[in-house]
C-alpha positions in Angstrom: 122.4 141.4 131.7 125.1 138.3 132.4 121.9 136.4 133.9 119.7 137.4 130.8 122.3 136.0 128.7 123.3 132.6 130.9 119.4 131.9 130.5 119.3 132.7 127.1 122.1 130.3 126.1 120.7 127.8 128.6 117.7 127.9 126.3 120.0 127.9 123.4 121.7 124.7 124.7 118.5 122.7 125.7 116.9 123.1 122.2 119.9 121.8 120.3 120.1 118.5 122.5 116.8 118.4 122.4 116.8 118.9 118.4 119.5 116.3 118.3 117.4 114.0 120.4 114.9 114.0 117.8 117.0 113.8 115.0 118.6 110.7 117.0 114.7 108.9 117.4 114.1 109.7 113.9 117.3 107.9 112.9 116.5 104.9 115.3 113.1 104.9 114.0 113.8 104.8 110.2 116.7 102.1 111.1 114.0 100.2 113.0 111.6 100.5 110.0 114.3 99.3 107.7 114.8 96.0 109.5 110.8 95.0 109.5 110.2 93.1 106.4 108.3 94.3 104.0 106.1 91.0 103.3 106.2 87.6 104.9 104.7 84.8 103.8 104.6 81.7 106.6 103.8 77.7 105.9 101.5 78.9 103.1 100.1 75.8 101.4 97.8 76.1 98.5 95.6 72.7 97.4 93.9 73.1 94.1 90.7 71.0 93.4 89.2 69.3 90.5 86.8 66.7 90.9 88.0 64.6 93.3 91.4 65.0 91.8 93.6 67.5 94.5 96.8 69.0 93.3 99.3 70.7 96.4 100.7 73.5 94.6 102.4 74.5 97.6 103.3 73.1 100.3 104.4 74.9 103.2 106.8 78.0 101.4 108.1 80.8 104.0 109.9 83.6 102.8 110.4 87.3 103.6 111.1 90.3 101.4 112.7 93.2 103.3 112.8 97.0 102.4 114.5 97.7 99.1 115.6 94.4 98.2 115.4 92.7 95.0 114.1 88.7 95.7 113.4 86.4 92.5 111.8 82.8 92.2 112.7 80.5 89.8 112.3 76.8 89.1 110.5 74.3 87.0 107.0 74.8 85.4 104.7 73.4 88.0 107.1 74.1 91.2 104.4 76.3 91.8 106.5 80.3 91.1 103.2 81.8 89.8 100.8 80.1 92.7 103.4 81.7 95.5 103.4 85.3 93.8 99.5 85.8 93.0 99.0 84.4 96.9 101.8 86.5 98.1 100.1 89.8 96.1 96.7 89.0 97.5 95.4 87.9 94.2 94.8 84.2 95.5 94.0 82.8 98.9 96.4 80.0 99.9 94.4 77.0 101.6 96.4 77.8 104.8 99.5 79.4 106.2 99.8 83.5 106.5 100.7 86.5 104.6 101.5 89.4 106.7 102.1 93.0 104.4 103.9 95.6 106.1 101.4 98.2 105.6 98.5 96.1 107.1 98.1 95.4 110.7 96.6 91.6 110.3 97.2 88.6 108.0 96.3 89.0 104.7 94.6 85.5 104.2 91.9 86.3 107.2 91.1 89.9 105.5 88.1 90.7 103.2 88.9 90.9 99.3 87.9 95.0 99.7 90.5 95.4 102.5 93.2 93.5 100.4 92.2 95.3 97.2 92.1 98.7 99.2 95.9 98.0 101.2 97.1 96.6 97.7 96.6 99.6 95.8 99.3 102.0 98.0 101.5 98.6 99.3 102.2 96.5 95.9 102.3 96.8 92.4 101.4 94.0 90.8 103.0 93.4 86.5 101.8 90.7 84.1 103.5 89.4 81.9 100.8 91.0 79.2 100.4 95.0 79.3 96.8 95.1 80.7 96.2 98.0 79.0 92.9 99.9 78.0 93.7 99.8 74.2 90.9 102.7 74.2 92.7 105.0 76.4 96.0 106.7 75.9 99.4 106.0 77.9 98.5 109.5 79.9 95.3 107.9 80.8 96.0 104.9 81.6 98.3 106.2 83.6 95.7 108.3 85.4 93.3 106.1 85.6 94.9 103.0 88.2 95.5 106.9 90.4 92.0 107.7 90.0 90.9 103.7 91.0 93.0 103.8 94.1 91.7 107.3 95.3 94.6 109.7 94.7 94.0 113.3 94.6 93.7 114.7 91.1 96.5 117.1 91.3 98.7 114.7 93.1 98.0 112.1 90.1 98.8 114.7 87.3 102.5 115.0 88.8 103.2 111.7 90.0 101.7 110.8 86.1 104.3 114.0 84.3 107.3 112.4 86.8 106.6 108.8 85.9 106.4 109.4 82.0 109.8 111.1 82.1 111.5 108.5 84.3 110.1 105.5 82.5 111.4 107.4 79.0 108.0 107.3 77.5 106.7 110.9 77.9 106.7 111.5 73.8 104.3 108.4 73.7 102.1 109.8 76.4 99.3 110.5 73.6 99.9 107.5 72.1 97.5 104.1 72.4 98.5 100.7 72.8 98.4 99.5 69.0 101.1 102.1 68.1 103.4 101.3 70.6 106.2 98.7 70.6 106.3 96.1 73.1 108.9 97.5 75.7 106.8 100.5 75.4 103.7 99.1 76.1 105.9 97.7 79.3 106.8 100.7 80.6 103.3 102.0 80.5 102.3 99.4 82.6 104.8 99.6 84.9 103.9 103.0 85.3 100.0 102.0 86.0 101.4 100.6 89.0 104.0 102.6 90.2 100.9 105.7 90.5 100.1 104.8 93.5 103.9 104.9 94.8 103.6 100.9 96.5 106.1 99.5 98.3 107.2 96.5 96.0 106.6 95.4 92.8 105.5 91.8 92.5 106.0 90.1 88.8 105.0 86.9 87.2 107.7 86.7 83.8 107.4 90.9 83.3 109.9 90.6 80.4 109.0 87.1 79.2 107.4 88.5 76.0 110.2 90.5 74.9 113.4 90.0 72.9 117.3 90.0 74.8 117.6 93.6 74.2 114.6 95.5 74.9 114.2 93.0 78.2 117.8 94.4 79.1 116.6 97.8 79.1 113.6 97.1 81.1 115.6 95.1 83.7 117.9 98.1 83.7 114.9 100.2 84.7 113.7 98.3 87.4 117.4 98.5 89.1 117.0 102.4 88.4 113.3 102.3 89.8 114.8 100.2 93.3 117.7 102.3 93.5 116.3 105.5 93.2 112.9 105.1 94.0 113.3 102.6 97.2 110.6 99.8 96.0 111.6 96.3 96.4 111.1 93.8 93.9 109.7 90.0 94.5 109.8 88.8 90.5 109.4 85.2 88.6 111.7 84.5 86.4 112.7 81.3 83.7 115.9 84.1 82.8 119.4 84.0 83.3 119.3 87.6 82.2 116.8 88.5 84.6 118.1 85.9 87.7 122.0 87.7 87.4 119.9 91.0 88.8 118.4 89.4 92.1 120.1 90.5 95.8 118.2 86.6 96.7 117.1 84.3 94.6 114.6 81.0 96.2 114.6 78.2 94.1 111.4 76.4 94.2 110.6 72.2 93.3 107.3 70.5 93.9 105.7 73.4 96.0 108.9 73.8 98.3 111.7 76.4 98.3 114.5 73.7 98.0 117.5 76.4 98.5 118.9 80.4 97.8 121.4 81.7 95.0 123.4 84.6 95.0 124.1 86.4 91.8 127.0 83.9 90.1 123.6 82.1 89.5 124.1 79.6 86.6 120.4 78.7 85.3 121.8 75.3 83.7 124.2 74.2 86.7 121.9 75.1 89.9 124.1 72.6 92.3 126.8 74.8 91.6 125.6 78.1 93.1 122.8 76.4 95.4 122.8 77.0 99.1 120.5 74.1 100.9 117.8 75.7 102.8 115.6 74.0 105.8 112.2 75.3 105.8 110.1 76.0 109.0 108.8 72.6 108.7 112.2 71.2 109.5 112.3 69.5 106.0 115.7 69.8 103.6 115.2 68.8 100.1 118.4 66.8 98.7 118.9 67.3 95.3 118.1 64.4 92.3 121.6 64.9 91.1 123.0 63.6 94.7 120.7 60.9 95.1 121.3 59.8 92.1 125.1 59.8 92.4 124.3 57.4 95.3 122.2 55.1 93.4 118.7 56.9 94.5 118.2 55.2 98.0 114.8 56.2 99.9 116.2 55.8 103.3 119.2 56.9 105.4 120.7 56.6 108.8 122.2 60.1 110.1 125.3 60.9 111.8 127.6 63.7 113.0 130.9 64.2 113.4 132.8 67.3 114.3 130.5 70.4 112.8 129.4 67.8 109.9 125.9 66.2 109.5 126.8 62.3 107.7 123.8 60.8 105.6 124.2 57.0 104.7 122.2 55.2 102.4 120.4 52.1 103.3 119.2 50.2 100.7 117.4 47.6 102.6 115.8 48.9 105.4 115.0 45.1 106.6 118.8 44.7 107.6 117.8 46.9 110.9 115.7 43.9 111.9 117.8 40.9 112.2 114.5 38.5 111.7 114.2 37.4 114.8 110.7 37.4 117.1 110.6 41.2 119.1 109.5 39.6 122.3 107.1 42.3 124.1 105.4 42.5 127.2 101.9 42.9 126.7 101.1 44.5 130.4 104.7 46.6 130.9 105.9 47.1 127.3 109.7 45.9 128.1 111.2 43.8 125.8 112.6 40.4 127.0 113.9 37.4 125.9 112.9 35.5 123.1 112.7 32.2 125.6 111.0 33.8 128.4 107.5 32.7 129.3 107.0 35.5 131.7 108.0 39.0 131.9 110.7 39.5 134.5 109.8 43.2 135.2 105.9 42.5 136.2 105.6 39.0 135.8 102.8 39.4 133.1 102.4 36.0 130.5 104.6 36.9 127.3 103.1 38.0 123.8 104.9 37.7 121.0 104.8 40.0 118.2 106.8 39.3 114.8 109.4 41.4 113.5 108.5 43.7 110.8 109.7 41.8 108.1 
């Protein structure tokens, strides 16, 4: 009976470290899913064409978006905010570079349109800033209809669909159609046309750009509620102080580059105050119009360091780093000599002069 039970709590013993082994890989596992980014985009350049005209929209832009986080874009019309999101959602191919989703195992940019359009539909949500709506079709069925599109089982749809109305506050306009409803409403039935297929992240191009201060407020409220509580990161455009004051990270793009990052004491109207300089993968730092122009706008500079500091100093006149004079060259060895020499001292080849650059 004492060896009956010694085995038994053996057992007993081996199954709970063996229980809180799992438990321990299934913690390491989710901890190790958490710190793979969601989407990546890498040196993605996008040339658009017109005649023989060519316009670089972008021009080498990486980024990442991780798990849950909230990342919004801003900057100038034409920095190229709306080119970076539709390539980054799979809407656009960029003329090079890489976009990597989470959810699919190889670049995006190398992958057939039915294989972007088919990992698209559970992995990102994608919001306009116009409702997209069926105006034919109620707020219940247009609701059901992006689940049917991406394949959902029916009874799956009908309670992801009741859950959805209730947390988006629009189940009393579930009969309704899109003429009768106001225009936050008609925002929160498209948000809910993408959030269906329970993706990953939402991408956005402006979402509340057609709506006034306070009904924008309430949808930004919801899409903290719909990151917090629902886990989906959110990669957004935005022109809005209102909406920029929400972001965990904010890129600032210019001329098809990210130029620099915010926090959230963003200021929309005094960027140099909250920007953090950023050098992309192509080595390159962008220095700001407002500097160069303190410094009277100069297009070259020599570079320094001293201590932990990195010293830029305008040079006007980038002649004064050739003091006129004849560069006497070697033609056989390359070595400069002197000016008087005849032959080269080093391999005794007949001089060539070559002027200065001048």
């Amino acid at each position: 009976m004492d060896n009956f039970i010694s085995v038994y709590c053996l057992l007993l013993l081996l199954r709970m470290a063996t229980a809180a082994h799992n438990t321990q890989e299934g913690l390491t596992a989710k901890e190790r899913d958490e710190n793979i980014p969601l989407l990546i985009a890498e040196d993605v350049i996008k040339i658009y064409q017109t005649g023989k005209i060519e316009t670089q929209a972008l021009r080498g832009v990486s980024f990442k978006v991780n798990p849950g986080e909230k990342v919004f874009l801003i900057g100038p019309s034409g920095s190229g905010k709306t080119t970076l999101v539709n390539t980054v959602a799979g809407i656009i191919k960029p003329t090079s570079g890489k976009v990597f989703w989470k959810d699919l195992s190889k670049d995006i940019t190398k992958s057939s349109l039915e294989e972007i359009i088919r990992a698209r539909r559970s992995f990102a949500g994608v919001i306009f800033q116009d409702s997209r709506l069926l105006s034919h079709l109620t707020v219940k069925e247009n609701i059901e209809l992006a689940g049917h599109y991406a394949g959902i089982n029916p009874s799956v749809i009908k309670k992801r669909s009741e859950f959805l109305l209730r947390f988006l506050n629009i189940w009393e306009k579930r009969d309704k159609r899109e003429d009768t409803l106001s225009g936050g409403e008609k925002k929160r039935a498209a948000i809910a046309t993408t959030l269906i297929t329970n993706p990953r992240i939402l991408i956005g191009d402006e979402p509340t750009g057609d709506l006034d201060i306070v009904t924008a407020e309430s949808i930004l409220d919801l899409f903290d509620r719909i990151n917090k509580e629902l886990g989906i990161a959110l990669c957004i455009v935005t022109h809005s102080q209102q909406v920029a004051s929400r972001a965990d990270r904010i890129l600032e793009l210019r001329d098809g580059i990210i130029i620099g990052r915010h926090g959230r004491e963003i200021v929309l109207r005094k960027l140099e105050e909250s920007r953090l300089l950023e050098i992309d993968r192509q080595n390159r730092l962008a220095i700001p119009k407002y500097i160069l122009n303190v410094v009277n706008d100069p297009k070259h500079f020599t570079i320094t360091t001293k201590d932990d500091s990195i010293i830029l100093t305008p040079v006007f006149d980038p002649n004064l780093y050739n003091n006129g004079q004849d560069v006497v060259t070697c033609a056989m060895c390359g070595k400069r000599v002197s000016h008087t020499a005849k032959f080269c001292p080093y391999c005794s080849e007949t001089i060539t002069h070559t002027k200065g650059t001048k």
